[in-house]
N, C-alpha and C positions, 0 to 999 in steps of 0.2 A: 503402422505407428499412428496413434490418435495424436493429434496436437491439440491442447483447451486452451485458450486465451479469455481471461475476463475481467483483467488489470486494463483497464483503455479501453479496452473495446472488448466485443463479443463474438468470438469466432473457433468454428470446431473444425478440422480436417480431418479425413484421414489419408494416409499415405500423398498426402501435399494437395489431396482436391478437400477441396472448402465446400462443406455437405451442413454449414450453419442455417442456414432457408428448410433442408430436409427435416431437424427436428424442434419440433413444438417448444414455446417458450417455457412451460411451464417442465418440460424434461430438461430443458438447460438448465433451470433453475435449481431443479433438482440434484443434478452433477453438481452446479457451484455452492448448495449448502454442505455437499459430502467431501466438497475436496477443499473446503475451511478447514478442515482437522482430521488432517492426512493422520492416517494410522490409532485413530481414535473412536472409542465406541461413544454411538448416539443416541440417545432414546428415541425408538419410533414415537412416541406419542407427542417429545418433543418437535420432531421435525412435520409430521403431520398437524399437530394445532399451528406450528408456524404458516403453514402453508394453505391452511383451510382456517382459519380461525372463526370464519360466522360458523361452522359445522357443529354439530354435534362428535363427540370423543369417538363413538362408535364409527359416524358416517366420514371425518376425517381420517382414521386409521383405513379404512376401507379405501379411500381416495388415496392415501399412500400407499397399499396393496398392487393396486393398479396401474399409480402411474411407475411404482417399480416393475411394472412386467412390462409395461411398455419402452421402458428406459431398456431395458436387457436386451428387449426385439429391434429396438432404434439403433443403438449403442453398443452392440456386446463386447467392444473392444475395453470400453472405461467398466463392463463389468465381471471381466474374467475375476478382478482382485477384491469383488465388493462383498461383502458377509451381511447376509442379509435374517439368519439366528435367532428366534425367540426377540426379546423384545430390542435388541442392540442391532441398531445398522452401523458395519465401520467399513471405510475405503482405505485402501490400502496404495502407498504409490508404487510403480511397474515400470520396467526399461519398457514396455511398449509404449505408456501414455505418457505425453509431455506437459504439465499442468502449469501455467506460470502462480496462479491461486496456491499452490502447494509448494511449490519450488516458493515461493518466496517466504511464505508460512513457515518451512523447516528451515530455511535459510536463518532469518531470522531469530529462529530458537538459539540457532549454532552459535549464533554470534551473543545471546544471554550465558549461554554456559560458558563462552571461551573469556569472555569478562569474569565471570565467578571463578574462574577454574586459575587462571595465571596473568602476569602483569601484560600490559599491551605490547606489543610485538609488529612486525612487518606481515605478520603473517596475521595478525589482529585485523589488520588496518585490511587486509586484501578479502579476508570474510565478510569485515562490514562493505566493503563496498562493493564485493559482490550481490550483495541483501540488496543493499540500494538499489544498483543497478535492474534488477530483477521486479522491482517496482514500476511499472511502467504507467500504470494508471489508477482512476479511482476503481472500485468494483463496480463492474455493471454499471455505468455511467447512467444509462438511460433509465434503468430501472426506479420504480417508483415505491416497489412492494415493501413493506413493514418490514421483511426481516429479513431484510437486504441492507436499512439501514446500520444497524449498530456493527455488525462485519466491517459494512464501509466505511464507516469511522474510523474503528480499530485497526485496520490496516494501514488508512492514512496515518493514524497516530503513530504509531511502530516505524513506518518509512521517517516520520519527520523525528523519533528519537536516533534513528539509527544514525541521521546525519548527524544530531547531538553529537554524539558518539564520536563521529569522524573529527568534529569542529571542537571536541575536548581532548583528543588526543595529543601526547608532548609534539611541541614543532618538528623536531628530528624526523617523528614518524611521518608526515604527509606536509607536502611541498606547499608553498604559499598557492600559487595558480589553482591548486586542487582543493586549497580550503575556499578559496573565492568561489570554486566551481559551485560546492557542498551548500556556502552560504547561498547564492544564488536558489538553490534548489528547493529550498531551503524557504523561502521568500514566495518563489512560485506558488510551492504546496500550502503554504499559510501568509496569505496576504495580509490578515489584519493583525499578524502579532510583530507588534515589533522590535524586539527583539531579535526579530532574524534578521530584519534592515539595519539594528547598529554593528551585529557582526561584519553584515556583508560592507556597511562602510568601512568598518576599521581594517577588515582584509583587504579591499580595496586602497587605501589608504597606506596602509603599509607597504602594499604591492608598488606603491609609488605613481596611482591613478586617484588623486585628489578631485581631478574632473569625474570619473565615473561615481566617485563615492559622493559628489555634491549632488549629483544629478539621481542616484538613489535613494537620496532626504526628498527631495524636490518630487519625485515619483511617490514614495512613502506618504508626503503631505497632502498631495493630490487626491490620491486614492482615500485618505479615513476624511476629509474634505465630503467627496462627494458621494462617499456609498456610505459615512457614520454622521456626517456633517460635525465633525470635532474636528482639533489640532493636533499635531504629533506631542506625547511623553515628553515632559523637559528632560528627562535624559537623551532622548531623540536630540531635541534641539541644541542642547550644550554639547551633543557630540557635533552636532552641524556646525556650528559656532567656535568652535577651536579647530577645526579643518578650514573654516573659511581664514580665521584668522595665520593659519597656519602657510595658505595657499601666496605664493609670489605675490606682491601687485605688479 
């Protein structure tokens, strides 16, 4: 069993020994552009100019020739299901490999269709939050490369709809505690919108924790203070401002 991990952190196994030191960064890199888009053809020339971009078309496609055969000799567990065809590379996912980059990817889709397909359900509410769940970190945190960025984006972006998702669904379906969780989470992954801060207070707030909800304004002001040097949205504030007033003396 290959295990990939590249949500959080970056680590390969196989059969449970951690062999991430054994392959070169630039063949890891290579697995986590293929397993963006589980079961999906790619154009070599795309994935080569990504990755070679001072190259020449020629000398870049040649440098993807290569490090695909060294990927095969390094790796050949992540390449029994890889199709590698005339000008389309696609990876395909396998009960031997365990990808979280892909498991969250398809997770994900599941949960665009099952919104399209019929009204919310218990069973709605347990796919999204299984997606979530599976999100564990940004992509490749450390990395710095060009086209690593826009992935890493869109991945955070989809994790912070999905809790949407969660924080719009009817109260019946998911428990207060779990929306405070969601909000929270929510906050973590996008400190400057805030918008996830008047959720999280008003869930807080409801919950019947008017202290945790003031002290999340208080945390919100702090932080666009001194990483934007502004003050919070007077929607921010008029929500702070009828919770205070709201609050015993």
């Amino acid at each position: 069993m290959l295990e990939i991990s590249f949500l959080g952190e970056q680590r390969l196994a196989v059969d449970g020994t951690n062999v991430t030191a054994a392959i070169p960064q630039r063949t890891q890199g290579l697995i986590a552009a293929l397993v963006l888009h589980p079961g999906q053809d790619q154009l070599r020339s795309s994935i080569a100019s990504a990755f070679w971009p001072d190259s020449t078309d020629e000398q870049s496609l040649t440098n993807l020739r290569r490090e695909l055969h060294a990927l095969r000799q390094r790796v050949p567990e992540f390449c029994s299901t890889l199709h590698t065809g005339g000008s389309l590379i696609r990876w395909e996912q396998s009960r031997d490999v365990r990808c979280d980059v892909a498991e969250f990817v398809t997770a994900a889709e599941g949960v665009a269709e099952l919104f399209t397909a019929e009204a919310p359900s218990v069973e709605t509410v347990r796919t999204v939050e299984k997606a979530v769940a599976q999100y564990s970190g940004e992509l490749l945190p450390a990395w710095v490369d060009e086209w690593v960025l826009e992935p890493r984006e869109r991945l955070h972006r989809t994790c912070v709809e999905l809790l949407d998702r969660l924080l719009a669904l009817p109260d019946a379906l998911v428990e207060l505690d779990r929306r405070v969780a969601y909000a929270a989470r929510r906050v973590e992954l996008e400190p400057f919108e805030e918008a996830g801060y008047r959720s999280l207070m008003s869930l807080q707030a409801a919950a019947g924790d008017r202290a945790a909800a003031l002290t999340t304004f208080h945390r919100c002001a702090s932080m666009l203070e001194r990483e934007l040097g502004v003050s919070p949205d007077p929607a921010t504030v008029q929500l702070y401002e009828s919770l205070v007033s709201a609050t015993p003396s």
